[in-house]
LOMARVO-229996 format. One line per field, with one value per residue (C-alpha): residue number from 1; residue in three letters; x negated, y negated, z negated. Coordinates in steps of 0.25 Angstrom, whole numbers, plus 5000, padded with zeros to 4 digits. Example, Ala and Ser with C-alpha at 12.3 -4.5 7.8 and 13.67 -1.06 7.14 Angstrom:
<atoms>
resi	(1  2)
resn	(Ala  Ser)
x	(4951  4945)
y	(5018  5004)
z	(4969  4971)
</atoms>
This chain:
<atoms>
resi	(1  2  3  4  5  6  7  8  9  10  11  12  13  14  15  16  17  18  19  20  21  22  23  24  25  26  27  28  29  30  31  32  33  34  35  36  37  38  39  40  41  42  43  44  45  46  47  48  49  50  51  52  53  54  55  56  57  58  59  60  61  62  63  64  65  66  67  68  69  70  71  72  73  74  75  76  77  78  79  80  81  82  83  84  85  86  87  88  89  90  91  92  93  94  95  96  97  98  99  100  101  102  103  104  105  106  107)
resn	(Unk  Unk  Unk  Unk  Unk  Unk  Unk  Unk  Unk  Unk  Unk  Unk  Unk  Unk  Unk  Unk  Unk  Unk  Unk  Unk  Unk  Unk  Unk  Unk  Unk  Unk  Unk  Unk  Unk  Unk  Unk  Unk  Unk  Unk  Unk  Unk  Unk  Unk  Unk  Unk  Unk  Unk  Unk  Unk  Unk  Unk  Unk  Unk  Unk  Unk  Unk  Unk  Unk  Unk  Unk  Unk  Unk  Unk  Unk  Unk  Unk  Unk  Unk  Unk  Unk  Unk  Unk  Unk  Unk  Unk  Unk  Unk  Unk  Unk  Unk  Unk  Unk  Unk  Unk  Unk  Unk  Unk  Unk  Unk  Unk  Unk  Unk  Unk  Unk  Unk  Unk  Unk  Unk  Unk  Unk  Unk  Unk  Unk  Unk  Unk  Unk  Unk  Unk  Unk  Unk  Unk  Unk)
x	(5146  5154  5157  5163  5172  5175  5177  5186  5195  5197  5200  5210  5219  5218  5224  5234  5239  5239  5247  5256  5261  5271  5277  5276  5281  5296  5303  5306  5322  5324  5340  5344  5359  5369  5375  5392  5399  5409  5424  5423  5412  5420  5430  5422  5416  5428  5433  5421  5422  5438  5434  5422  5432  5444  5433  5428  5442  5445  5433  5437  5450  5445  5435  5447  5457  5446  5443  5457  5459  5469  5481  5485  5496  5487  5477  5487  5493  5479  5472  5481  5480  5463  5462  5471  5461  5449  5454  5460  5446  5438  5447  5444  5431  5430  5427  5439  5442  5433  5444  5454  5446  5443  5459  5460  5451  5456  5471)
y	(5012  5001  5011  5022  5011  5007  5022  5026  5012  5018  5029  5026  5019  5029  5039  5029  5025  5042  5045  5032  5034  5045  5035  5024  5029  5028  5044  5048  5055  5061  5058  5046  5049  5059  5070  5066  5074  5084  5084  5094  5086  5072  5079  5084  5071  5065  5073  5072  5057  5059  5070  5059  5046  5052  5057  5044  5037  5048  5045  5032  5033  5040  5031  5019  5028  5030  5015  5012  5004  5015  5018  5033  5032  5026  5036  5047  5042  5042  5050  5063  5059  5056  5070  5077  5067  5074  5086  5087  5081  5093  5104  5102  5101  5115  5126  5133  5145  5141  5132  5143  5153  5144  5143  5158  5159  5149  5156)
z	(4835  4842  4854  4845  4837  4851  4856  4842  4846  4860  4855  4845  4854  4864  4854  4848  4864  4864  4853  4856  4870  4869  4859  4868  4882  4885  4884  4897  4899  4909  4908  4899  4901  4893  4898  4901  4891  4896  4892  4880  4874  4875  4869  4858  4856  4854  4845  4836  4836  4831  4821  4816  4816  4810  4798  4798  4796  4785  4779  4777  4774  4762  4758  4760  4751  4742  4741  4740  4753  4758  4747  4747  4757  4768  4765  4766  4779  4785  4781  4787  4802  4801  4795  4806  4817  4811  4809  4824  4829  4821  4825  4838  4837  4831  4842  4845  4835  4824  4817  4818  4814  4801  4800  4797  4788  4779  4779)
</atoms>
């Protein structure tokens, strides 16, 4: 009796320390480094973050008009130039044609 008690606790651990280990081992990478991005990608990058800060600042503006911490005339001054921004900044993310092509179908 006391050797199968002893036999099943051997056993156990054994399967616990089995299951465990791909859990407890450090992940091995091979490279640990990003790839350099290449000019049209910077590019593209930079543009989404202009689309997504002028968005953000119209958003805002919006909320603050709303709120009534920007009168009517601060929000029209404003708002004009941030639309332009993220509307230049989407524009140009678009592939090439596809916003044209969008323009002839509206007219």
């Amino acid at each position: 009796m006391t050797w199968a008690l002893v036999l099943a606790a051997i056993l156990a651990v054994l399967a616990v320390v089995y299951v465990a280990h791909p859990f407890l081992r450090e992940p091995e990478a091979p490279v640990d480094r990003l790839s350099e991005l290449d000019e049209l990608e910077r590019r593209r990058l930079a543009l989404l973050e202009e689309r997504d800060r002028a968005t953000d600042a119209l958003r805002e503006l919006e909320f603050d008009h709303r709120t009534g911490k920007v009168s009517d005339d601060d929000y029209r001054a404003l708002v004009g130039p941030l639309r332009r921004r993220a509307a230049l900044a989407r524009r140009a993310l678009e592939p090439r044609g596809e916003g044209r092509q969008r323009d002839r179908a509206v007219q």
